[in-house]
N, C-alpha and C positions, 0 to 999 in steps of 0.2 A: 817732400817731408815738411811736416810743419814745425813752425817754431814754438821753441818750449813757452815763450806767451800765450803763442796762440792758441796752443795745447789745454793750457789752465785756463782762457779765457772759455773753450768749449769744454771741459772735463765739464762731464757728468758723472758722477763717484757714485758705485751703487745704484745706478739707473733702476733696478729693479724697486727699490723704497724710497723712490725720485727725490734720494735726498744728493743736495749741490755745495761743493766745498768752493771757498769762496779764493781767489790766490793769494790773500793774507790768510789765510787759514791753513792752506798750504805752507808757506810759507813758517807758519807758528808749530807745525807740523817738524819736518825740519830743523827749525831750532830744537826744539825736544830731539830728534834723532840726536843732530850736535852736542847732546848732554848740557846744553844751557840749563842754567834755573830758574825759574819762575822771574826772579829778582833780575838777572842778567838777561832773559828774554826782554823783559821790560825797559831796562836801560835802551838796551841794542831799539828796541821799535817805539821809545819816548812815549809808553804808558806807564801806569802805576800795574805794581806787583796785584792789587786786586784785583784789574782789569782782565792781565791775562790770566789770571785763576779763570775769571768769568768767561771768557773766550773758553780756554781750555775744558772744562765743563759743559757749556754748552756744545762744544765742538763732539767730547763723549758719549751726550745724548743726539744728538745728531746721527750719529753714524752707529749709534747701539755698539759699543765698547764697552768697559769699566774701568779704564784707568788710563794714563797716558802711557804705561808701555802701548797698550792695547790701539792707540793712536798712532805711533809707530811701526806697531804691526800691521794696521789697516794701511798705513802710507807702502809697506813695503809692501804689502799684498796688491795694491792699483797704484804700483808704478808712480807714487808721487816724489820719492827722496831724490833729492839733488845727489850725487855722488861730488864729494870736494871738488876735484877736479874738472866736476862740470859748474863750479860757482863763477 
């Protein structure tokens, strides 16, 4: 079985529109599950609130969504959400 690194080190997300989530992006993923907000994302990963706006939008169009619920639901659909107790 492999390790949840190494998991995200090969995840290919959507292989079929070879698009690659990166595992800070995962990771920013996640946080939005956690109901963080933009401003406490940014705390927690010592960027500015624009930054992760900018991440999260790019991450939208990436993956063809329209919104960060829609980022969350793509996380639960490929298996990317941490469950707390696996943190």
């Amino acid at each position: 079985m492999l390790s949840e690194l190494k998991k995200r080190q090969i995840l290919k997300v959507n292989s079929n529109k070879g698009n690659e989530l990166t595992s800070a992006e995962i990771d920013l993923i996640n946080d939005l599950y956690e109901e963080l907000t933009h401003k406490e994302i940014a705390d927690k990963r010592n960027l500015s609130p624009a930054t992760v706006d900018s991440y999260i939008s790019k991450m939208i169009h990436k993956v063809h969504v329209k919104n960060s619920i829609g980022l969350i639901k793509y996380g639960l659909e490929h298996r990317l959400i941490r469950e707390r107790w696996q943190n």
